[in-house]
C-alpha positions as semicolon CSV with decimal commas, in nm:
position;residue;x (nm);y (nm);z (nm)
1;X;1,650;-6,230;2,546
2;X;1,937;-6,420;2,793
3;X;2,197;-6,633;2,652
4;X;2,212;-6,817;2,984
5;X;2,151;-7,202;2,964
6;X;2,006;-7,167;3,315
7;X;1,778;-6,929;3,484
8;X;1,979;-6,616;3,623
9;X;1,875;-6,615;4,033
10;X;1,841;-6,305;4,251
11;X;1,911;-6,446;4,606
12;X;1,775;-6,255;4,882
13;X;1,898;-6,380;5,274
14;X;2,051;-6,357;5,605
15;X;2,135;-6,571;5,847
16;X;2,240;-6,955;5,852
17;X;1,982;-7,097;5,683
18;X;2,024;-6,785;5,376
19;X;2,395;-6,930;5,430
20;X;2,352;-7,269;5,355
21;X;2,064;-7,268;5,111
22;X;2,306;-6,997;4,903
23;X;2,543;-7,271;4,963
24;X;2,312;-7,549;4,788
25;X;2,250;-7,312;4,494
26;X;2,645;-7,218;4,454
27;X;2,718;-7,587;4,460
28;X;2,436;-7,691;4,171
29;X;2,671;-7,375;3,946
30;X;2,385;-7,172;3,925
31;X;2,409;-6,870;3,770
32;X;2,363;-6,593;4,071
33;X;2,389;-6,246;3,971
34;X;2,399;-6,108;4,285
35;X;2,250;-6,150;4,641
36;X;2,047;-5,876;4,842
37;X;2,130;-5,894;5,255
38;X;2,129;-5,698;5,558
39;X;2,404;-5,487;5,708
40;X;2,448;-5,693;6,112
41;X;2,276;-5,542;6,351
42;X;2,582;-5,387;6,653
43;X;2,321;-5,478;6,895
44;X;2,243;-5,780;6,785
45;X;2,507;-6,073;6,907
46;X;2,662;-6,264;6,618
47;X;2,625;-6,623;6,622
48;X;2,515;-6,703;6,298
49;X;2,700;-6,736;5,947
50;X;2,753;-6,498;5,710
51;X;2,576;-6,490;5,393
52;X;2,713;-6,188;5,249
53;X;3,057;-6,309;5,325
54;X;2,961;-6,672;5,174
55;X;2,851;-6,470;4,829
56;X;3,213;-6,240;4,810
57;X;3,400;-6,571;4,881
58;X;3,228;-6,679;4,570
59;X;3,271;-6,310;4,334
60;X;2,910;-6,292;4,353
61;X;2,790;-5,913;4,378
62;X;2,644;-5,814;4,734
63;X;2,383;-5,524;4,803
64;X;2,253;-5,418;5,114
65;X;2,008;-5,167;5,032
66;X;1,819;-4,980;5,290
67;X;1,481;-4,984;5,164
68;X;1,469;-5,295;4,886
69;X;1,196;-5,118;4,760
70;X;1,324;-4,807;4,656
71;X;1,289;-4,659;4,253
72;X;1,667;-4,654;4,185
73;X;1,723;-5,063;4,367
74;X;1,450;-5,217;4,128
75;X;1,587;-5,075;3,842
76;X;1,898;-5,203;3,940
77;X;1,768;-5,563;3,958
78;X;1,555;-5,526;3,606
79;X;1,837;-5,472;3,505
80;X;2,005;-5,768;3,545
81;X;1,727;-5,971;3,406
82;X;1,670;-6,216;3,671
83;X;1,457;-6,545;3,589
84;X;1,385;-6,621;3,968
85;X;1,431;-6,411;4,263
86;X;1,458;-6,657;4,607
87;X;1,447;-6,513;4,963
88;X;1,609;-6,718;5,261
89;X;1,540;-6,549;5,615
90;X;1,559;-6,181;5,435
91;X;1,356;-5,913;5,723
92;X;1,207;-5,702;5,472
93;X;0,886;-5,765;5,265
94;X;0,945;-5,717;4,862
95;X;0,686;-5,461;4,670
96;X;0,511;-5,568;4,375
97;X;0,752;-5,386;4,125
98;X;1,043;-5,623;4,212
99;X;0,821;-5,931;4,246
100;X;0,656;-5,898;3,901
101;X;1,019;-5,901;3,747
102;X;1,128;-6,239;3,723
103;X;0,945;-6,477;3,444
104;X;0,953;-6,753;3,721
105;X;0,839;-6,590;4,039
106;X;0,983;-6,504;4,354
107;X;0,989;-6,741;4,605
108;X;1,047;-6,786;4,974
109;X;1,125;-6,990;5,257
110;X;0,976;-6,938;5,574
111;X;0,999;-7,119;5,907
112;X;0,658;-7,194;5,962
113;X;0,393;-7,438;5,847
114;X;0,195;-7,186;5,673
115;X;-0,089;-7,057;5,691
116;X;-0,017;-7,045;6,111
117;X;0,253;-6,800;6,163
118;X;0,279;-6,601;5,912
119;X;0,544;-6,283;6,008
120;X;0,871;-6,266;6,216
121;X;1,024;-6,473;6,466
122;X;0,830;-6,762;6,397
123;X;1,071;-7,000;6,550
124;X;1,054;-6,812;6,891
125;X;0,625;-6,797;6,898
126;X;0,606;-7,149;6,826
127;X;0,795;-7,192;7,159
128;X;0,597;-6,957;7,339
129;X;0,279;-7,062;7,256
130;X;0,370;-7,448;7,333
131;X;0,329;-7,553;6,985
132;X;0,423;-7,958;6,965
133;X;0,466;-7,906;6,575
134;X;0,635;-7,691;6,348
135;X;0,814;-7,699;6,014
136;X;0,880;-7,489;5,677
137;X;0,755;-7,373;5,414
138;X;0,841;-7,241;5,040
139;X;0,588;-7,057;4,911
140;X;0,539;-6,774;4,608
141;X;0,587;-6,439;4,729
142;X;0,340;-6,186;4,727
143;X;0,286;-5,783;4,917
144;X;0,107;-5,976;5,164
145;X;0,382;-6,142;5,437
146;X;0,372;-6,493;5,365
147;X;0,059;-6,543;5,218
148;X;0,156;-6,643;4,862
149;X;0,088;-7,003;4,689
150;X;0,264;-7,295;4,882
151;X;0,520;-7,487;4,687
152;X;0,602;-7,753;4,937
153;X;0,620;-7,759;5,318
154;X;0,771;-8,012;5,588
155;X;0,660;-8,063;5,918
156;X;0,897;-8,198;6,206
157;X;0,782;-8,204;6,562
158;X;0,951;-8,002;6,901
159;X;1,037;-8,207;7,174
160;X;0,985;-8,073;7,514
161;X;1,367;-7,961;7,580
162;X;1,395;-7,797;7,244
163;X;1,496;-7,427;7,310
164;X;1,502;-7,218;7,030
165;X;1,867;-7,259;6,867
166;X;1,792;-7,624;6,876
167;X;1,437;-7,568;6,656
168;X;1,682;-7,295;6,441
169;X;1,880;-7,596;6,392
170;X;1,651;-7,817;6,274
171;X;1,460;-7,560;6,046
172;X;1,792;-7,516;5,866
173;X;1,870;-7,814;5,807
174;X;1,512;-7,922;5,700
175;X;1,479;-7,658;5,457
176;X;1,775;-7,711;5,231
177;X;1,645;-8,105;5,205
178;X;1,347;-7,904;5,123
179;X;1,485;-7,676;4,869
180;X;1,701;-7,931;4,759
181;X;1,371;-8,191;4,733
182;X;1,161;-7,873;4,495
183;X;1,410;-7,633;4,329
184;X;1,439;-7,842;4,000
185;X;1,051;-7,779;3,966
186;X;1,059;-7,485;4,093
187;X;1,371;-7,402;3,818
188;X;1,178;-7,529;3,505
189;X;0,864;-7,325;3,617
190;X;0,676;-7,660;3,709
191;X;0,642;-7,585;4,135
192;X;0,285;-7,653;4,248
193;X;0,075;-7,346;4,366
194;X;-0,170;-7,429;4,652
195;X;-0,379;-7,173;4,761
196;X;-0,352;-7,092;5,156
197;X;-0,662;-7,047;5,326
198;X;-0,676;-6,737;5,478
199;X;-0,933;-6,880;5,786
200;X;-0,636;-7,065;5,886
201;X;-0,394;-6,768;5,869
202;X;-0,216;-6,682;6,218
203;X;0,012;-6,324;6,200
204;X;0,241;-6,301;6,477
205;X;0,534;-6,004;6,492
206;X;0,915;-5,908;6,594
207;X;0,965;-5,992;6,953
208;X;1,231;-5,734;7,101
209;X;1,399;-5,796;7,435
210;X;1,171;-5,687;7,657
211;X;0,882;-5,934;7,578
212;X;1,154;-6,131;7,779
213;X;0,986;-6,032;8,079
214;X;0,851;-6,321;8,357
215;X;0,531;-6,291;8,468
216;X;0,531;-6,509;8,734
217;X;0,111;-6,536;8,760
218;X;0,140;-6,782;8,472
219;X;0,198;-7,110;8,513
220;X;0,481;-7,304;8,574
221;X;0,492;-7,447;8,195
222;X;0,399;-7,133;8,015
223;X;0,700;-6,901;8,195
224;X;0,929;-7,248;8,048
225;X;0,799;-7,185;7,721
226;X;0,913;-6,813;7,690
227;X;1,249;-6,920;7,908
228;X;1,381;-7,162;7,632
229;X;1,207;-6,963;7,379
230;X;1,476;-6,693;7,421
231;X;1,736;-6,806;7,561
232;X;2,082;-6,811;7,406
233;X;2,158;-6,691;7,162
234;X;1,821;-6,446;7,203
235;X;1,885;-6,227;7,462
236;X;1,672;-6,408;7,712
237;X;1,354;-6,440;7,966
238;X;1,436;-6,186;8,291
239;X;1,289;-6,136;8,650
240;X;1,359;-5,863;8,870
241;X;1,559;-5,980;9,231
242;X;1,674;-5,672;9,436
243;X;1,586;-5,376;9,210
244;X;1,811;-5,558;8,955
245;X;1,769;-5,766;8,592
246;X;1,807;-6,153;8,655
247;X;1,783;-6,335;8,340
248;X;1,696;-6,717;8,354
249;X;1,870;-6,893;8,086
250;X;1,774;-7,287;8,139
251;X;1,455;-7,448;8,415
252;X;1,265;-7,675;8,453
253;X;0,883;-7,690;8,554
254;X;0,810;-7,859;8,887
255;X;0,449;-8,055;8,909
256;X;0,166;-7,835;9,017
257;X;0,098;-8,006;9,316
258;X;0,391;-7,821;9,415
259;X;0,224;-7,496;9,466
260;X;0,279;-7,487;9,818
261;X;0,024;-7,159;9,900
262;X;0,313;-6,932;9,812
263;X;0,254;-6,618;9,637
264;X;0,382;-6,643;9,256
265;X;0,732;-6,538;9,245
266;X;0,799;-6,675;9,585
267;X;1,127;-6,837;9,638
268;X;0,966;-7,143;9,816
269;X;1,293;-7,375;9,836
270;X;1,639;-7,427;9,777
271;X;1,684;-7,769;9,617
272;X;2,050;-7,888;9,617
273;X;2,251;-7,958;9,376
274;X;1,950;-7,874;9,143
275;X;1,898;-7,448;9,168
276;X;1,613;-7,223;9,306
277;X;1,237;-7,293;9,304
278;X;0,996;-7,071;9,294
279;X;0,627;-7,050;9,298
280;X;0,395;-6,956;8,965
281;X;0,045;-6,909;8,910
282;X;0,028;-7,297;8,872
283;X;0,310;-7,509;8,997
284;X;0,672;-7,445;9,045
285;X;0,974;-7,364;8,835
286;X;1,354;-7,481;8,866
287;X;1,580;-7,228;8,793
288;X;1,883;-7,415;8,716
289;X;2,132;-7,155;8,527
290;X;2,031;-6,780;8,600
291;X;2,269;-6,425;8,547
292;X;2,187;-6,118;8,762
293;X;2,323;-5,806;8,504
294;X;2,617;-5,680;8,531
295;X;2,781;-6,060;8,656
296;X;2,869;-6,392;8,460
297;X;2,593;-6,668;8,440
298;X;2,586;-6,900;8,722
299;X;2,412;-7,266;8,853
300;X;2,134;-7,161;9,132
301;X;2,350;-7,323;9,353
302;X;2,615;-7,107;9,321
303;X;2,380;-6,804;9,252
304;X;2,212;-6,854;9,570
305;X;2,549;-6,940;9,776
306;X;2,694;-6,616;9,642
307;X;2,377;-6,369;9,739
308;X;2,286;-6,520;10,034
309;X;1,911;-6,604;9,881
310;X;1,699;-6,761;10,129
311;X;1,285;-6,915;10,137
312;X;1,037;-6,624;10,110
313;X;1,228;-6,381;9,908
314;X;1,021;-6,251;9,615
315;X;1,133;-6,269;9,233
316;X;0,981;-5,982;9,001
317;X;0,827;-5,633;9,082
């Protein structure tokens, strides 16, 4: 039996929001015996904070295990005895071995409004898909990605110029009020467990840079969706103008009324002091900051000043 007057937490996370809800939980003086994170990724660009460094600055142990779910790792963390494991933006799903060891559960916080997008990069799809709502959600943790018992969950909507760091923004700050709202409960082993119905359940997976790609037969407000989707920090939405990458970092969707006759992809105008508009499937997009690789990000002003870009000339394959 523990001599601790408080349960001893296992925190798994990454990422700003694993940063600031390990923040919450090292300002209540709970007992942490160590956190679990992920080594950065080189290829990955670094914008967000550190959790592992947030845990050192603290002397709380930090593992970054390769597989969680190895033999040797979840003897490691029987050993310590945990009461609670949490999980804040950790990429790896937990086996049952680990989740069965601590007396309260294992919980998680995911940036969804569960059951709908379940998986990675929820933040991103809810963009792409032109989703109005989103939110988060803690939940008990089970094999099965985010299909445990919901604790609590907060919805918030997405206004129409929210790009993806903005939403990011929001979800962190809306899930530590959560946490902050349900971790005595969830402490003292009293957290509600509602069922998720699994007719509701939506799975989406990781998005990797290449499902960046325009496809300029969609409409005008679907290629807007991906564009602020992905764009920074994410390594963006891309077209292809002279046998070369041209990534579209911030537009705008013109009316469809617009369309003009033009074949989709179709520079059809050069709008002044605004950027570069060019046909879609349905309507017209503004391209108002755009980078061809291999040269700094520029205004389609000065984009199309510098290459000499003119009506007619064709954007993608």
């Amino acid at each position: 039996m523990s001599d601790r007057s408080g349960p001893g937490v296992v925190v798994f996370g990454y990422h700003t929001i694993g940063y600031h809800c390990l923040r919450h939980l090292i300002d209540l003086g709970e007992e942490i015996l160590a956190v679990v994170t992920h080594p950065d990724d080189p290829a990955e660009v670094r914008w967000f904070e550190s959790f592992g460094d947030l845990a050192l600055s603290h002397g709380i142990p930090v593992h970054m295990p390769g597989n969680p779910n190895r033999p040797e790792f979840v003897s490691m963390i029987r050993a310590l005895s945990p009461d609670l494991l949490l999980s804040f933006w950790y990429r790896r799903l937990l086996c049952r071995e680990l989740l069965e060891i601590p007396r309260l559960g294992a919980v998680n916080l995911h940036g969804s409004l569960l059951p709908r997008y379940r998986g990675r990069s929820p933040v991103n799809w809810v963009l792409v898909n032109g989703e109005t709502e989103s939110g988060v959600t803690l939940h008990y943790m089970t094999e099965e990605a985010d299909a445990g018992d919901i604790i609590a969950q907060r919805a918030f909507p997405i206004e129409p110029d929210d790009t993806a760091l903005i939403l990011y923004r929001k979800m962190t700050d809306i899930g530590v009020d959560l946490l902050r709202a349900t971790y005595p409960a969830i402490r003292a082993g009293k957290a509600p467990r509602i069922p998720q119905d699994p007719s509701q359940a939506t799975l989406v997976g990781r998005r990797t840079p290449e499902d960046g790609l325009v496809q300029w037969r969609s409409p005008a407000g679907t290629i807007y969706n991906l564009i602020r989707a992905v764009t920074h920090p994410y390594p963006g939405a891309f077209t292809i103008f002279r046998g070369k990458r041209l990534f579209i970092w911030a537009a705008r969707p013109l009316p469809a009324s617009r369309n003009g006759g033009l074949p989709p992809g179709s520079l059809a105008e050069l709008m002044e002091d605004q950027g570069l508009v060019v046909s879609t499937g349905a309507g017209q997009l503004l391209l108002t900051r755009i980078q061809l690789e291999g040269e700094e990000e520029l205004t389609g002003d000065e984009f199309a000043s510098r290459h000499e870009v003119l009506p007619g000339e064709q954007f993608g394959d």
